[in-house]
N, C-alpha and C positions, 0 to 999 in steps of 0.2 A: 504494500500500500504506500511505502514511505515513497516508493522507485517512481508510482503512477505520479506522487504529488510532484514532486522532484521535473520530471518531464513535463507535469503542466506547468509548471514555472520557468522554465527556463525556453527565455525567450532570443536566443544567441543568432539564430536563425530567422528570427521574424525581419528583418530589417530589409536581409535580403531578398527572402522571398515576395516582401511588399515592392522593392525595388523591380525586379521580374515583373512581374506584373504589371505594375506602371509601363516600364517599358513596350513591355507586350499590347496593353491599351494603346498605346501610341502609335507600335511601328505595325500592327493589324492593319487596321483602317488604313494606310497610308500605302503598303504593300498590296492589298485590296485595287485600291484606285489605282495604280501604276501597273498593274496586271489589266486591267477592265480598259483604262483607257491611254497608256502609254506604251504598251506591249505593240499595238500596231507598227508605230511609228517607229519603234526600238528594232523589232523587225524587218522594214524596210530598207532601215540607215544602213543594216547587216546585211539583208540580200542584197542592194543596190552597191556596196561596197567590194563583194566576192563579183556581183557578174564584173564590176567594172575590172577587178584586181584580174579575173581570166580573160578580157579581152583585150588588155595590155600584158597579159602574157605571153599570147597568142600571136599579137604583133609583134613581141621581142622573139618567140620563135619562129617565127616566119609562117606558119600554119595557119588555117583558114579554119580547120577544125581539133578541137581536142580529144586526142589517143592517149588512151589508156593500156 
């Protein structure tokens, strides 16, 4: 009984885990909307980046088409 009272007192760990959480409130939502409406655009900048990096490739190797 003394061990259960002992563990409910000790609050060594609360500070943190309220911290966690907080954070987790915060960067949810935010991650949320950056997934729903910036992932487009994030996608884009990426594809639009690799076609352009293969077709200055292609002109530095002389090829018309990429072999694999």
């Amino acid at each position: 009984m003394k061990l259960l009272r002992r563990l409910h007192r000790d609050e060594r760990g609360a500070v943190s885990l309220e911290t966690v959480l907080l954070i987790g409130a915060i960067a949810l939502p935010i991650l949320i909307y950056m997934l729903k409406f910036g992932w487009p655009r994030i996608r884009n900048v990426f594809t639009g980046g690799a076609d352009t990096l293969e077709r200055e490739t292609e002109a530095v190797m002389g090829t018309g088409s990429s072999e694999h």
